[in-house]
N, C-alpha and C positions, 0 to 999 in steps of 0.2 A: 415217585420214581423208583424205589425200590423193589416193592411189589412190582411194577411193569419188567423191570430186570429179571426178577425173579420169576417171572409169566415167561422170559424169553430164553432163560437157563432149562426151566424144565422143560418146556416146550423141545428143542432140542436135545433130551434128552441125558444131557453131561452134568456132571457135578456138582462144578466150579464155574466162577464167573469174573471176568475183569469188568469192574465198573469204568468205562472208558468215556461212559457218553458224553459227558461233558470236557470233553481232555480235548486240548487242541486237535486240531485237522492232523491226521496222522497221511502219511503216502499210502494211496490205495494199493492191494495187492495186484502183482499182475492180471490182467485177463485173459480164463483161461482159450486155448485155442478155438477159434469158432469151428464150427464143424464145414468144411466144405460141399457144399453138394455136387453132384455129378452134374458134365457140362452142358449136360442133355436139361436141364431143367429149367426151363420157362421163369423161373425165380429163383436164378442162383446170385444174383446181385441183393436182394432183398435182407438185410439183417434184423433180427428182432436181439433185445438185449434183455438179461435176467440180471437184476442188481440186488445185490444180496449181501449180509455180511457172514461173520465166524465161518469163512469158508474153509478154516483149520479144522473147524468138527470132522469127523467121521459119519453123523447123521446128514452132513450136505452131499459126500459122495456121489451116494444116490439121487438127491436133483441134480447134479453136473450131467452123472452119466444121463440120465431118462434128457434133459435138457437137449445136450447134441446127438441123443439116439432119436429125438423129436425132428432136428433140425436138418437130419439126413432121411428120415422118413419125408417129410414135406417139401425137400428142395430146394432149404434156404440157410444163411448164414444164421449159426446159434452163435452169440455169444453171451460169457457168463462172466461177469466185472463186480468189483467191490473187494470191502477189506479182509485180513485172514481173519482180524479180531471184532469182539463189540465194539463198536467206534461210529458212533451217528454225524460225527463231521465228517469223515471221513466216507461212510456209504453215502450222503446226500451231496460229498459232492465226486463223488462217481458217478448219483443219477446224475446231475449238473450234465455231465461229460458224456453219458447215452442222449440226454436231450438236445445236445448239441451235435452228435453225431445222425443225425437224423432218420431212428430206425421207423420203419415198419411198425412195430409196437415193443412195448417194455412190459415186464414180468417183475414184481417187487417183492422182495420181502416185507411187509406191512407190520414190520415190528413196532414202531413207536409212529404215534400224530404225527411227530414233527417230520415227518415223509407226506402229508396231506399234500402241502403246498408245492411242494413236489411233483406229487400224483398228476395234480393242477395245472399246475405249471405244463407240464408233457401234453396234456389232455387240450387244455388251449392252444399248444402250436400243432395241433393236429395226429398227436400220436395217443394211438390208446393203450392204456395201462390193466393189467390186470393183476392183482393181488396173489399172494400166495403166503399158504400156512397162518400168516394172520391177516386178520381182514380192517380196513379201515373205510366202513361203509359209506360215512360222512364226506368221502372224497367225491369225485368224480371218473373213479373207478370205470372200468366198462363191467368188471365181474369176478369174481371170487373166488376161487380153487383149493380146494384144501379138504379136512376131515371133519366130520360134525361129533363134536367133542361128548355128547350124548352117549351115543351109539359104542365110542371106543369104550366106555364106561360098561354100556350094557352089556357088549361081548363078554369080556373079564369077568361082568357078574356072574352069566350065566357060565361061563369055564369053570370058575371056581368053584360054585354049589352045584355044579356036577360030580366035581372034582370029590367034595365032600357027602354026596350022596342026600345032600341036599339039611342037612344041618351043621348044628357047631356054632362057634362064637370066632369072628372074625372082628379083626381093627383095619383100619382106611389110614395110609400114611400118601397125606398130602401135602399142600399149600393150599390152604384155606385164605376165604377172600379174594381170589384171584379167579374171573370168570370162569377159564377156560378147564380148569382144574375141576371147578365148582361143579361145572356141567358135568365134566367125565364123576363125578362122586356121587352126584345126582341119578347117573345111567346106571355102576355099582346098585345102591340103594333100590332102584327100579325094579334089579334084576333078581334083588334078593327079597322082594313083597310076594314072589311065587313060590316061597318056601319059609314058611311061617315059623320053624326050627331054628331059624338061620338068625343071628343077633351079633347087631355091630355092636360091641364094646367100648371101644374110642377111634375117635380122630387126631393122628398125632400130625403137626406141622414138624415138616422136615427142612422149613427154609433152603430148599433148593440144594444142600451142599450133604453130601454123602457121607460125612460124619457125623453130624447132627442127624442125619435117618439112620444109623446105625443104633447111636445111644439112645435114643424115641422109641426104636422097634425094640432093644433091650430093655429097656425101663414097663413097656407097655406087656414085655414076654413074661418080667418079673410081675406086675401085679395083677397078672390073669393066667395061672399057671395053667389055667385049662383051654387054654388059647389055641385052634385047628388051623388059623388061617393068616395071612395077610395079603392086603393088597393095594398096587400102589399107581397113584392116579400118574405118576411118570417114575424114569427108572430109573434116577434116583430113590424114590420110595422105594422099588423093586429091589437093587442092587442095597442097599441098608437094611431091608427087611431079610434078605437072603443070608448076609454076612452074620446078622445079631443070631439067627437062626443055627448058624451051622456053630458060630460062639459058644453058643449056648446047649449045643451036643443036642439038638431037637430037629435037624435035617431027618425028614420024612417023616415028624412028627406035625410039624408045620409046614404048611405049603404057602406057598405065592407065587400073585399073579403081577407082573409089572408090567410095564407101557412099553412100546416102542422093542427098533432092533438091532440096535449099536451092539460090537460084537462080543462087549462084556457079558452083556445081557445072555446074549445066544450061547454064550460058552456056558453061563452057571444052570440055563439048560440043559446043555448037556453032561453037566458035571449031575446034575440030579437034583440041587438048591431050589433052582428054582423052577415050580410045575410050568410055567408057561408064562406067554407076553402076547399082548396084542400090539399087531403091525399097523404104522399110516401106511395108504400106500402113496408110498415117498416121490420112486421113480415117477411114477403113472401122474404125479401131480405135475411136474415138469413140463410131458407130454400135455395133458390136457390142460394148460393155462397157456402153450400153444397154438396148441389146434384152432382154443377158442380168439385168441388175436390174428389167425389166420384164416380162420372163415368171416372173421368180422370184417377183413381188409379185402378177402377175394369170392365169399359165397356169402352175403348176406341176402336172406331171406327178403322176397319184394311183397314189402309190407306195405308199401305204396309204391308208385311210379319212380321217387324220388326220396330214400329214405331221408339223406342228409338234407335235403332243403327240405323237406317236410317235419324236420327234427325229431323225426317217427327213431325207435330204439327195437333190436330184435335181435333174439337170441339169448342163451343161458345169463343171469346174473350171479346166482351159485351153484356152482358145477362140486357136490360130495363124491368125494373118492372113498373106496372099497374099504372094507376092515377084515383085517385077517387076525389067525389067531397061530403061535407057533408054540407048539410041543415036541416032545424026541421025536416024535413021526415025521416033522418036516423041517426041523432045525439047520440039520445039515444042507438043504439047499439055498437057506438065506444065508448063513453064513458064505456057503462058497458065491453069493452074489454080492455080498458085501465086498470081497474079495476081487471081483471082475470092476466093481463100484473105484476100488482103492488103487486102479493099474493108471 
């Protein structure tokens, strides 16, 4: 259970974590307003529902907004339900409460198993589910939406041994043992076999909390004084490795690269800490775990006469979103989007 907590801190990008999950059923957080579509719209009655929780973070902003900038694109009711905090009594039984409201389709956050049944449950009274940010493949999912954990890995590698001209000695501040993490360390590692100069020195666990990746990134700056680089499989590693850096009077002597675009991250961008971050694209997952529960309900492909009675299934099961990379050159525009994210 804690490692899964800790897959769902970093993930998220924030520091700190309330371990809630097993705390009684807490009252779900408001919902926020669905988006109305205009009256002209052939599916303005139709609601699809996103149930999600830590709707507090500042990394959800951006699926609220992309969520009802979807829900007025397509011409139907977005709504977005669940709790502010981690709390698995409490999101499952919000979804309870979207299954009972009887949408069009549901959007999950697929943070823990104990949402399978769930999934299930939706998927048997005829509504289909689609996953987001984490996937719980073993369910009865219609399809998956998110980033391939890989690739954010790879971008960062190859930023960074550009960055360095393609040698030096770098450390990986992650959470080891934790797939999603693993993968992104795996893409790093990938990216650094095309420059044969290039040597990771250690892998420090950061256990998810932004003081412990400070004292890791300090402890690992003291016993490799000759140390060019750091990089970190989420922004907590990012945001620890920046601060131990600047501590330690070695800004612009070490560089890093962290995850994600919450607006700490983007500011010690532009403070100069930190060389750069790679972006999920956040919003754009919203929209397309959308799109794709609305072509399944009103454009699916006639892959037979009769998809449902033929039990025939058609269309994306994982739909990867984009990876971007943010430095001074384009910092200032996600920040003022995180800002439009925050209204």
């Amino acid at each position: 259970m804690k490692r899964s907590v800790l897959f769902i801190v970093s993930l998220l990008v924030m520091g700190t974590m309330l371990f809630t999950a097993c705390a009684p059923a807490a009252p779900t957080a408001a919902p926020a307003e669905a988006e109305k579509p205009t009256a002209e719209s052939p599916y303005a009655n139709e609601e699809y529902i996103y149930v999600s929780c830590m709707g507090n973070l500042e990394f959800f902003n951006a699926h609220k907004y992309g969520w009802m900038w979807a829900g007025e694109a397509l011409g139907v009711k977005a709504t977005y339900v669940g709790p502010a905090e981690y709390d698995m009594n409490a999101m499952v039984a919000a979804f309870d409460q979207a299954i009972a409201k009887k949408p069009k389709g549901i959007v999950v956050f697929a943070v823990e198993a104990v949402l399978t049944p769930e999934i299930n449950k939706a998927v048997e009274a005829g509504i289909p589910v689609v996953t987001i940010l984490g996937d719980l493949p073993d369910s009865k999912r219609l399809a998956f939406v998110g980033s391939h954990q890989y690739d954010l890995g790879y971008v960062g590698g190859k930023k960074i041994a550009e960055a360095l001209g393609g040698k030096g000695k770098i450390a990986i501040l992650s959470i080891p043992s934790v797939q999603m993490f693993d993968d992104r360390e795996e893409g790093f590692r990938a990216a650094f076999e095309a420059y044969p100069d290039i040597e990771v020195v250690q892998v420090g666990d950061t256990k998810a909390d932004t003081v412990t990746a400070i004292n890791v990134a300090k402890d690992i700056i003291q016993r490799n004084p000759d140390l060019v680089a750091f990089v970190g499989t989420d922004s907590t590693g990012g945001i620890g490795a920046a601060t131990a850096v600047e501590e330690a009077g070695k800004a612009g002597q070490i560089k890093t690269v962290s995850m994600d675009r919450n607006s700490d991250v983007l500011e010690k961008i532009q403070k100069g800490t930190l060389t750069g971050t790679v972006a999920q694209d956040d919003a754009a997952m919203a929209f397309w775990a959308l799109q794709v529960l609305f072509n399944y309900v009103h454009h699916q492909a006639p892959l037979t006469v009769d998809n449902a009675k033929a039990g025939a299934s058609t269309g994306p099961t994982i739909v990867y979103t984009s990876v971007n990379y943010i430095d001074k050159t384009n910092v200032q525009y996600f920040l003022d989007a995180n800002s439009t994210y925050a209204k």
